[in-house]
PAZAPA-4460 file (N, C-alpha, C; in steps of 0.05 Angstrom, whole numbers, plus 32768, in hexadecimal, padded with zeros to 4 digits):
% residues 119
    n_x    n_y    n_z   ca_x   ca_y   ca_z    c_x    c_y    c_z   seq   type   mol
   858C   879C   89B9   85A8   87A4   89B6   85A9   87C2   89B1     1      X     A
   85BD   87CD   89C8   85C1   87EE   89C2   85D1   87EC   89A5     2      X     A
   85CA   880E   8999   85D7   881E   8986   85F2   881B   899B     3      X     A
   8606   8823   8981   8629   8825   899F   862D   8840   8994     4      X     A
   8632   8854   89B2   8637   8869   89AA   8648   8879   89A1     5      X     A
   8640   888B   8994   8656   889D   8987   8667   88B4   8995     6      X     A
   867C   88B5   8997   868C   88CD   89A3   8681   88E4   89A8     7      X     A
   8680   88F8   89B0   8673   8913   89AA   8687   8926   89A1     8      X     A
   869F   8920   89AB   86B7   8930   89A2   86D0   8922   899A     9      X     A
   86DB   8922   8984   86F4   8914   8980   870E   8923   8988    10      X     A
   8726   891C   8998   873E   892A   898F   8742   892D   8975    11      X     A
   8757   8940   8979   8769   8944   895D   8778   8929   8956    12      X     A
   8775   892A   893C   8787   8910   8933   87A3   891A   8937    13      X     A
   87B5   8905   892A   87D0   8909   8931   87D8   890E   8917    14      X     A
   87C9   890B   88FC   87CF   8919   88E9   87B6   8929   88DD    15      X     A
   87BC   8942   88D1   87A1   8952   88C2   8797   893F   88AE    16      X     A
   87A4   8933   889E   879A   891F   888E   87A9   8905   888D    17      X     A
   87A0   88ED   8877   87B6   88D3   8877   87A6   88CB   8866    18      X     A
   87C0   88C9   884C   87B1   88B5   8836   87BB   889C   8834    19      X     A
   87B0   8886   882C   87B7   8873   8829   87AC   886B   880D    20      X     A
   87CC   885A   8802   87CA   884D   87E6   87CB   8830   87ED    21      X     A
   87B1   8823   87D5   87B3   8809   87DA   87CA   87FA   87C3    22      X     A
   87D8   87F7   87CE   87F2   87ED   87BF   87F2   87C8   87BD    23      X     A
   87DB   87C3   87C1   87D8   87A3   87C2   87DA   8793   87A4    24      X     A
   87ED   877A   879E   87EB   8772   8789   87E8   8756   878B    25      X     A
   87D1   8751   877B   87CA   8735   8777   87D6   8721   8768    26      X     A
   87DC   870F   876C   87E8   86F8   8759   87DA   86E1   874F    27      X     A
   87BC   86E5   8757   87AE   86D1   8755   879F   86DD   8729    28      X     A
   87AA   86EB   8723   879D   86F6   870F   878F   870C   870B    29      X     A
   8781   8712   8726   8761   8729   872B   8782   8744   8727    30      X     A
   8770   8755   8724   8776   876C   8711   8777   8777   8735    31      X     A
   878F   878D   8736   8790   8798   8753   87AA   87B3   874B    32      X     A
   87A2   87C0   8766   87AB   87E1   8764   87CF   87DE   8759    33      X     A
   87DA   87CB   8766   87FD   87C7   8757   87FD   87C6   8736    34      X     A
   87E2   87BF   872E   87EC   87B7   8711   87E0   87D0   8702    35      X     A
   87E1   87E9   870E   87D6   8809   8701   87E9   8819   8713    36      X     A
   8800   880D   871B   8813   8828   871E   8809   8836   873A    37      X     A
   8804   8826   874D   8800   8829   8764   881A   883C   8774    38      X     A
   8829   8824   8770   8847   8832   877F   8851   8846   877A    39      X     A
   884D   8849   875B   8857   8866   8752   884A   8881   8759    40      X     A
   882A   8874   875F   8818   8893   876B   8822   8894   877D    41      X     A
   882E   887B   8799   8826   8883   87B2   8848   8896   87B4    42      X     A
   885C   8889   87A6   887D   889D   87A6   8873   88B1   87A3    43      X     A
   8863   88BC   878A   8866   88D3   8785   8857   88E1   8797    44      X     A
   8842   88DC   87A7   882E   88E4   87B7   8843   88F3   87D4    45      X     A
   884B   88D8   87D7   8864   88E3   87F0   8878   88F8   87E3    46      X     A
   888A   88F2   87D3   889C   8907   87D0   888D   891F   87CF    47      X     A
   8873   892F   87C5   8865   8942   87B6   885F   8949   87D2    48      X     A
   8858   8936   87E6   8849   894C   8805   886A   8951   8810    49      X     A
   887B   8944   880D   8891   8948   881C   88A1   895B   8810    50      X     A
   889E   895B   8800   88A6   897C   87ED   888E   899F   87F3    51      X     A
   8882   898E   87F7   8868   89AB   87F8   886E   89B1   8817    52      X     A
   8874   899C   8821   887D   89AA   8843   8860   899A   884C    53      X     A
   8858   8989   8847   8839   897E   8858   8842   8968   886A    54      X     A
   8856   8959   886B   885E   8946   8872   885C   8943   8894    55      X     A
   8859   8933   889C   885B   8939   88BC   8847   8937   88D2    56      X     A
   884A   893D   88F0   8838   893A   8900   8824   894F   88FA    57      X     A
   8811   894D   88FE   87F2   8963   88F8   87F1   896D   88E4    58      X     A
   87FD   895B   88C2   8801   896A   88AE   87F9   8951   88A0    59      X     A
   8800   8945   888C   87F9   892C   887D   880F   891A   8880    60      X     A
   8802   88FE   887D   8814   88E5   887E   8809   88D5   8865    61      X     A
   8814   88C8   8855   880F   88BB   8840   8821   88A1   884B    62      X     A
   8811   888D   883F   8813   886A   884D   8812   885E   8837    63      X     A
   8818   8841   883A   880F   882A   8823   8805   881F   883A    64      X     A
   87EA   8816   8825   87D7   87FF   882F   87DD   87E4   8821    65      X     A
   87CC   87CF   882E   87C4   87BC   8816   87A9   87C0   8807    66      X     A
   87A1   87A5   87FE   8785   87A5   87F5   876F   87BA   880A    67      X     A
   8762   87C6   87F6   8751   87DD   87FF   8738   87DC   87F6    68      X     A
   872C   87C1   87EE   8716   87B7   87E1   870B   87C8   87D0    69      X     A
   8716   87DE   87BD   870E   87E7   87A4   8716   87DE   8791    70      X     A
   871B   87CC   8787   8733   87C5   8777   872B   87D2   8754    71      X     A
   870C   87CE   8756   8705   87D8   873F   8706   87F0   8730    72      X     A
   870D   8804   8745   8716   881F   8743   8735   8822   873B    73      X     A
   8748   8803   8743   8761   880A   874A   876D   881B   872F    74      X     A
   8786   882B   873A   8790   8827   8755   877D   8841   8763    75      X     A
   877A   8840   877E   876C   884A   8791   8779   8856   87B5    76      X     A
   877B   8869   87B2   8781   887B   87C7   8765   8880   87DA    77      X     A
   876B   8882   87F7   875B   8893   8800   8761   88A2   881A    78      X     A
   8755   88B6   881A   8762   88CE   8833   8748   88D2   884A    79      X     A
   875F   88CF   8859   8749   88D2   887E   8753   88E8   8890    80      X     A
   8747   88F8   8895   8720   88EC   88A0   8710   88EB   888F    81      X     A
   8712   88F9   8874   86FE   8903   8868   86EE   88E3   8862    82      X     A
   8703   88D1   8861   86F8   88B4   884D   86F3   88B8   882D    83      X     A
   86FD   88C9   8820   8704   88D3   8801   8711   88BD   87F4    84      X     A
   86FF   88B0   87E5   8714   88A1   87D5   8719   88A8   87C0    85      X     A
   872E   88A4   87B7   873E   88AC   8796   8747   8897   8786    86      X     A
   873E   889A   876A   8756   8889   8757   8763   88A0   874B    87      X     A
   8777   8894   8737   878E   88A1   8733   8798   889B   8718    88      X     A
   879D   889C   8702   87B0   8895   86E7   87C3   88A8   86E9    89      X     A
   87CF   88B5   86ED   87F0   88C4   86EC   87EE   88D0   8705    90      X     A
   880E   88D4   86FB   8819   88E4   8721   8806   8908   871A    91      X     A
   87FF   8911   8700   87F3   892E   8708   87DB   892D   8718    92      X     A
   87CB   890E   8716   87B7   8913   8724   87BD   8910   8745    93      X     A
   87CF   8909   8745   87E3   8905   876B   87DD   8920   8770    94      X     A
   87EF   892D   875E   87F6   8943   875F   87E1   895C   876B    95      X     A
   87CB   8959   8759   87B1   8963   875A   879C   8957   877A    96      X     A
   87A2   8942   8781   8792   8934   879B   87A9   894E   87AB    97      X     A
   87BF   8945   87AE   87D6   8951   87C0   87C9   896F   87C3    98      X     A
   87CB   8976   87AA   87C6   89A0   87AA   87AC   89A6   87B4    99      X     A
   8799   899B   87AB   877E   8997   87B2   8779   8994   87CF   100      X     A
   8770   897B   87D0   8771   8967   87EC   877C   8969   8802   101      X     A
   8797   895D   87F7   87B0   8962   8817   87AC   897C   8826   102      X     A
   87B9   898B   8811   87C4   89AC   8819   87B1   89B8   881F   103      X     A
   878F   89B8   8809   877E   89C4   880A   875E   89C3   8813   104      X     A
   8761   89A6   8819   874E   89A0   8829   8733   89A6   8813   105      X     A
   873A   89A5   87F4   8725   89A4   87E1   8720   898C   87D7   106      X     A
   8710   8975   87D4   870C   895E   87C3   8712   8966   87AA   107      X     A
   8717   894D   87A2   8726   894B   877D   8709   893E   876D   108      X     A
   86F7   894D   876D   86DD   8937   8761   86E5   8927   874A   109      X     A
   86EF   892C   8737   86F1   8925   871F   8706   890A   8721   110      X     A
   8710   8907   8739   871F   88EB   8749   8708   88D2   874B   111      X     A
   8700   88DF   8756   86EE   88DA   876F   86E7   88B4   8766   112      X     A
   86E9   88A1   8778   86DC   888B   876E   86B8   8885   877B   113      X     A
   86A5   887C   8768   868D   887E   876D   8689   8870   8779   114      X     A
   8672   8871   8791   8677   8868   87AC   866A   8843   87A6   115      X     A
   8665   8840   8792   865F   881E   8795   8670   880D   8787   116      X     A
   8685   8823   877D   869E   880D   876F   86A9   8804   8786   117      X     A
   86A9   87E5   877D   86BA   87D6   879A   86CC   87C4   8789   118      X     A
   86D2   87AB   8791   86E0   8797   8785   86D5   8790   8771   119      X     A
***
């Protein structure tokens, strides 16, 4: 069986970045990103790029996801292309991914979730 090959050149995406929050909530008990104030990062996330002027085609798009199989991290953001994932406890750290990240194309390390936290 062949390797499947890889592109050599990508277009441009249709946005410079896109974060997505996993806004998934469980009812079965298991502990998930809704029950740490999910919704409130991903509002404030949107209003904060749509205020800075990032909003838009070739600029950033912020989404709700569902389950994003980190749950252990939750709540949990993450931004593409880079594949950066983030947790989050208050909207300054939104704030800080947004100024950072979005706008600036700097990682937030001190975010950062460690790459074998999963569910």
């Amino acid at each position: 069986m062949s390797e499947p090959t890889q592109p050599t050149s990508a277009a441009p995406g249709y946005y410079q970045r896109h974060i997505f929050f996993c806004l998934n909530e469980r009812t079965n008990g298991e502990d998930s990103c809704a029950h740490h104030n999910a919704q409130v990062g991903f509002d404030h996330c949107k209003a904060k790029v749509k205020a800075a002027g990032l909003a838009g085609t070739g600029k950033v798009r912020v989404n709700k996801a569902g389950c994003l199989d980190r749950c252990a991290a939750g709540p949990v953001a993450v931004v593409y292309p880079e594949g950066t994932w983030y947790t989050f406890v208050d909207t300054s750290d939104i704030d800080e991914i947004v100024e950072s990240h979005l706008k600036n194309g700097q990682v937030v390390e001190r975010l950062l979730v460690p790459p074998d936290l999963g569910r």
